[in-house]
MIVOKE-461252 format. One record per atom (N, C-alpha, C): atom name; chain; y, z negated, x; residue in three letters. Coordinates in steps of 0.001 Angstrom, whole numbers. Example, Ala and Ser with C-alpha at 12.3 -4.5 7.8 and 13.67 -1.06 7.14 Angstrom:
[N, A, [-5690, -7800, 13190], ALA]
[CA, A, [-4500, -7800, 12300], ALA]
[C, A, [-3300, -7800, 13200], ALA]
[N, A, [-2250, -7080, 12850], SER]
[CA, A, [-1060, -7140, 13670], SER]
[C, A, [30, -7870, 12900], SER]
end
This chain:
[N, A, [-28058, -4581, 9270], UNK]
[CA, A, [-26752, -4401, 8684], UNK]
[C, A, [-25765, -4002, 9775], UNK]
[N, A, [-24902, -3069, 9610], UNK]
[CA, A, [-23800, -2371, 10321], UNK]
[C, A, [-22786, -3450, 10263], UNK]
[N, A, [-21881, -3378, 11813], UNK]
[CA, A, [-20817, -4275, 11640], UNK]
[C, A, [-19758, -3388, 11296], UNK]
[N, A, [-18783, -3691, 10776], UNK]
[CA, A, [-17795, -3549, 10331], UNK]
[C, A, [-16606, -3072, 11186], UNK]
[N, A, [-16375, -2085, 11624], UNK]
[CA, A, [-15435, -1234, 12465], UNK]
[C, A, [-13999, -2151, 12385], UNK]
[N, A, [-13118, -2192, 13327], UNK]
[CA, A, [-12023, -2638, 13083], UNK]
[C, A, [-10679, -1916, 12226], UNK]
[N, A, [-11047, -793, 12087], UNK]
[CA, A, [-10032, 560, 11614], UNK]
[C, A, [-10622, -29, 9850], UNK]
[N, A, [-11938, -301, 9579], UNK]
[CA, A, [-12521, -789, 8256], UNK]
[C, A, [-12063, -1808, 7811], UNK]
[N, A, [-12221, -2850, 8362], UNK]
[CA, A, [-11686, -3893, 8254], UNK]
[C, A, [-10551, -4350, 7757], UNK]
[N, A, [-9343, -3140, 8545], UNK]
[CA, A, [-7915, -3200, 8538], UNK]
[C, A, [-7873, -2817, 6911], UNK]
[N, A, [-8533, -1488, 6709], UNK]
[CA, A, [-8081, -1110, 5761], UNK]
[C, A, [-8250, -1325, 4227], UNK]
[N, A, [-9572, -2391, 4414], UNK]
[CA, A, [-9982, -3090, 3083], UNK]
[C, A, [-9236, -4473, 2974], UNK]
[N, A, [-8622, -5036, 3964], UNK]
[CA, A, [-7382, -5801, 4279], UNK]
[C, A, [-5961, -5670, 3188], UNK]
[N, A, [-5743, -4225, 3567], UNK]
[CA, A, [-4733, -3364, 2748], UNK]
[C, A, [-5251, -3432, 1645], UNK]
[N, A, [-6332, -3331, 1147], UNK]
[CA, A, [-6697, -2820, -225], UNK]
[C, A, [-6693, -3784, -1087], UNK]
[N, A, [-7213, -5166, -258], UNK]
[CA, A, [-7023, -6079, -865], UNK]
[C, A, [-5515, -6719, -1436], UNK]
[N, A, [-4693, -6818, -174], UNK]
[CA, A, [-3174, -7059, -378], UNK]
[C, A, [-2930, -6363, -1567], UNK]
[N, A, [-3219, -5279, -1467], UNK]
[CA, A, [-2444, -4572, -2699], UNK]
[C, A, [-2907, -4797, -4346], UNK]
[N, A, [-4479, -4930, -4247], UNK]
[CA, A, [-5019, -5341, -5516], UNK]
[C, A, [-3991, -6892, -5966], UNK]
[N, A, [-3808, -7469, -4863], UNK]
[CA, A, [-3256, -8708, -5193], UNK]
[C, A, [-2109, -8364, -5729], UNK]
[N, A, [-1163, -7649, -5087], UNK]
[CA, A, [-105, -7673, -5780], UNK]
[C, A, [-173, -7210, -7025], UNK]
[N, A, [-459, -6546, -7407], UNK]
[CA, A, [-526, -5414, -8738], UNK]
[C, A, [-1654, -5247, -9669], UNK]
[N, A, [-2296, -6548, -9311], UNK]
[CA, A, [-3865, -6943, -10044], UNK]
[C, A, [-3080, -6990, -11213], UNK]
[N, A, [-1675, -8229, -12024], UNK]
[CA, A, [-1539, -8543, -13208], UNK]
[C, A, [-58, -7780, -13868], UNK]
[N, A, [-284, -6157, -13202], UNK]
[CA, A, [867, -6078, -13433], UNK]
[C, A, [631, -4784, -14415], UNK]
[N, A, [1442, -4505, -15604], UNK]
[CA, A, [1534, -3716, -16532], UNK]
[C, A, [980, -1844, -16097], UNK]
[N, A, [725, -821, -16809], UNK]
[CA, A, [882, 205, -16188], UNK]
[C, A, [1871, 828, -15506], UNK]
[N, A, [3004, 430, -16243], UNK]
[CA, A, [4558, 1121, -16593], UNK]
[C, A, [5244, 193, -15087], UNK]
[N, A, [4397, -1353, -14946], UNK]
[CA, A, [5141, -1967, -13781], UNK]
[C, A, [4257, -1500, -12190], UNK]
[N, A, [2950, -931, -12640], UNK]
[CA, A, [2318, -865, -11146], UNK]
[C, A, [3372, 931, -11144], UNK]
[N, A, [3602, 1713, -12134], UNK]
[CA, A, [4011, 3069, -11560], UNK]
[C, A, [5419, 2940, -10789], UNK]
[N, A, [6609, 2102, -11336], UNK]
[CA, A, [7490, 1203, -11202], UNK]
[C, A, [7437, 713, -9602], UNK]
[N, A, [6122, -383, -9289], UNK]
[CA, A, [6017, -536, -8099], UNK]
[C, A, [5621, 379, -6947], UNK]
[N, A, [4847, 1191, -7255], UNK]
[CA, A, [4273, 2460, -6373], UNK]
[C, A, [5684, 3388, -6501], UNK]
[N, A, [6402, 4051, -7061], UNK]
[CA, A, [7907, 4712, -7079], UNK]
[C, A, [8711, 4407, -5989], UNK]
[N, A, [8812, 3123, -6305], UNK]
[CA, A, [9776, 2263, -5252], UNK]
[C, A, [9103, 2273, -3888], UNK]
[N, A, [7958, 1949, -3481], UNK]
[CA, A, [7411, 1924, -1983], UNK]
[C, A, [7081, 3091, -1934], UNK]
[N, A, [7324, 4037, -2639], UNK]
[CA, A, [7561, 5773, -2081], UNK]
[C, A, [8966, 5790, -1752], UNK]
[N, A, [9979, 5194, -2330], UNK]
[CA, A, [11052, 5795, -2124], UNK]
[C, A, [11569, 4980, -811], UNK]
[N, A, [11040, 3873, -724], UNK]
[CA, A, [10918, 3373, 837], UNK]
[C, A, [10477, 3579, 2368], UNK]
[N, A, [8975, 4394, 1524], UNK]
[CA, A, [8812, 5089, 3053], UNK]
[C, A, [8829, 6377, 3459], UNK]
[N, A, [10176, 7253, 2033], UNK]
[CA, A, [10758, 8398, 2558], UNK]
[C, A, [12002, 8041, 2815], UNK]
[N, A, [12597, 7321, 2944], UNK]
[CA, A, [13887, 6645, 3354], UNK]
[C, A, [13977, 6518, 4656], UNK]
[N, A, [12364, 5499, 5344], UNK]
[CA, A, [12493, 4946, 6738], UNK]
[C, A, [11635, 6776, 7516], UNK]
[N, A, [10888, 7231, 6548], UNK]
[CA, A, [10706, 8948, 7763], UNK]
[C, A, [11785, 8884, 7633], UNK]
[N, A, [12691, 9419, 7117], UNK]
[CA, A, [14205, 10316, 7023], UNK]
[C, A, [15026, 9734, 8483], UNK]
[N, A, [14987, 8159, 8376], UNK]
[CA, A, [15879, 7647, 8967], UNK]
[C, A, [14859, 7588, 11137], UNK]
[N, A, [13829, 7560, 11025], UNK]
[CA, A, [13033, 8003, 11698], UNK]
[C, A, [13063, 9619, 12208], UNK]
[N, A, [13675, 10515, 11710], UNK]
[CA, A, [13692, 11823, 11931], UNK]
[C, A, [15047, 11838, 12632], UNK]
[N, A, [16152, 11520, 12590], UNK]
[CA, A, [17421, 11756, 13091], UNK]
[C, A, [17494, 11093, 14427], UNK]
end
């Protein structure tokens, strides 16, 4: 069995966090939540660009 890369690790980490959040949440509330953490991390590029 292969070990598990640290870049892998990280990112099934993430995947998990996120299933958690939005495991019990409506369609209309996960599009709702994904909208909003778009409009967050074109806010912080933007503010990152100047």
């Amino acid at each position: 069995m292969m070990k598990e890369s640290l870049t892998m690790k990280e990112i099934h980490q993430i995947r998990l966090k996120n299933y958690e959040r939005t495991r019990n949440m409506t369609r209309e509330e996960k599009i709702k939540y994904i909208n909003a953490k778009g409009e967050q991390a074109k806010r912080r590029i933007d503010e990152l660009k100047r």
